[in-house]
Structures are given as structure tokens and as C-alpha cells.
C-alpha positions in Angstrom: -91.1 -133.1 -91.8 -93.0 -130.9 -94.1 -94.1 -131.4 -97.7 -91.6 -130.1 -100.3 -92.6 -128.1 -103.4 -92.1 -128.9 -107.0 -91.9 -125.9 -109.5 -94.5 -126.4 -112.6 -92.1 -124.9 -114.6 -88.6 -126.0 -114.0 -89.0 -129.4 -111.9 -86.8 -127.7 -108.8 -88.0 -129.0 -105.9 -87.8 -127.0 -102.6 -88.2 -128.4 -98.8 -88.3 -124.9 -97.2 -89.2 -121.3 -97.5 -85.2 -120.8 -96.9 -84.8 -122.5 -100.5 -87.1 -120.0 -102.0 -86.0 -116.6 -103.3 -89.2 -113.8 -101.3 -90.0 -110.4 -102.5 -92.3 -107.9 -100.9 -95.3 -106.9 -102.5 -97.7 -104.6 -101.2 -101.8 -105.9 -101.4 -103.9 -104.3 -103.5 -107.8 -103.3 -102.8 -110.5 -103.0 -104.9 -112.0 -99.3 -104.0 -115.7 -99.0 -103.2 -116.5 -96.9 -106.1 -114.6 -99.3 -108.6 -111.0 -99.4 -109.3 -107.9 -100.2 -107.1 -105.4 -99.1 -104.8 -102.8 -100.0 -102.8 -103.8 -101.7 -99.2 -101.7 -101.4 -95.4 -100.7 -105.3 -95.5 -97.7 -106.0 -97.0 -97.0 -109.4 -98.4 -94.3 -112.0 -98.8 -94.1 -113.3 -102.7 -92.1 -116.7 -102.8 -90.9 -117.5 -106.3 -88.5 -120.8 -107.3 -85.2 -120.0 -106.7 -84.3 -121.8 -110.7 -86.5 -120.0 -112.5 -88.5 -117.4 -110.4 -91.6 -118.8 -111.0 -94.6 -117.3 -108.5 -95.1 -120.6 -106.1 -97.3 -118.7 -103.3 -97.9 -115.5 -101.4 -98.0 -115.3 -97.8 -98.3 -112.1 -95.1 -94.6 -110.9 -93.7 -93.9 -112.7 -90.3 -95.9 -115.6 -90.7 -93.2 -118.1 -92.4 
């Protein structure tokens, strides 16, 4: 069985993604010439279902 996860914020404590509320994000670059912009990859951004504290990022299809 897998670790759970505690929230820092609210105490909730989570033993799977499924338990977690995921938004996509889209990854951003840092341009050659300075700045930023947005990148191909998108990304998965878990967050405590309690409180919606950020609790990890991961790429889409690799839960």
C-alpha cells in the first residue's frame, strides 16, 4: 500500500490521487533571450481536496 499524504495546511490526509481534486496547467519555459512562454507539455496540478492547497504537479497520464 502506498504512503498517504498529509496537507500542511488543513491536516486532510489523502491515500490516493482519486482523493485529490487535479487541474491542468500548461508548463511554462523560460525563452532563450530572457522571459517566458508557454511550453507543449501539459501538466496535472493536484491540490487537497479540503482546502485546495497545491500538494504536487505531475505530467497528464502518468498517475
Amino acid at each position: 500500500m502506498a504512503d498517504s499524504i498529509e496537507c500542511p495546511e488543513c491536516g486532510a490526509t489523502m491515500d490516493s490521487l482519486d482523493q485529490m481534486e487535479t487541474e491542468e496547467i500548461t508548463e511554462i519555459e523560460e525563452k532563450p533571450r530572457g522571459g517566458i512562454g508557454y511550453g507543449q507539455a501539459t501538466q496535472d496540478l493536484y491540490l487537497c481536496r479540503k482546502c485546495r492547497k497545491p500538494l504536487g504537479v505531475g505530467r497528464r497520464g502518468n498517475e
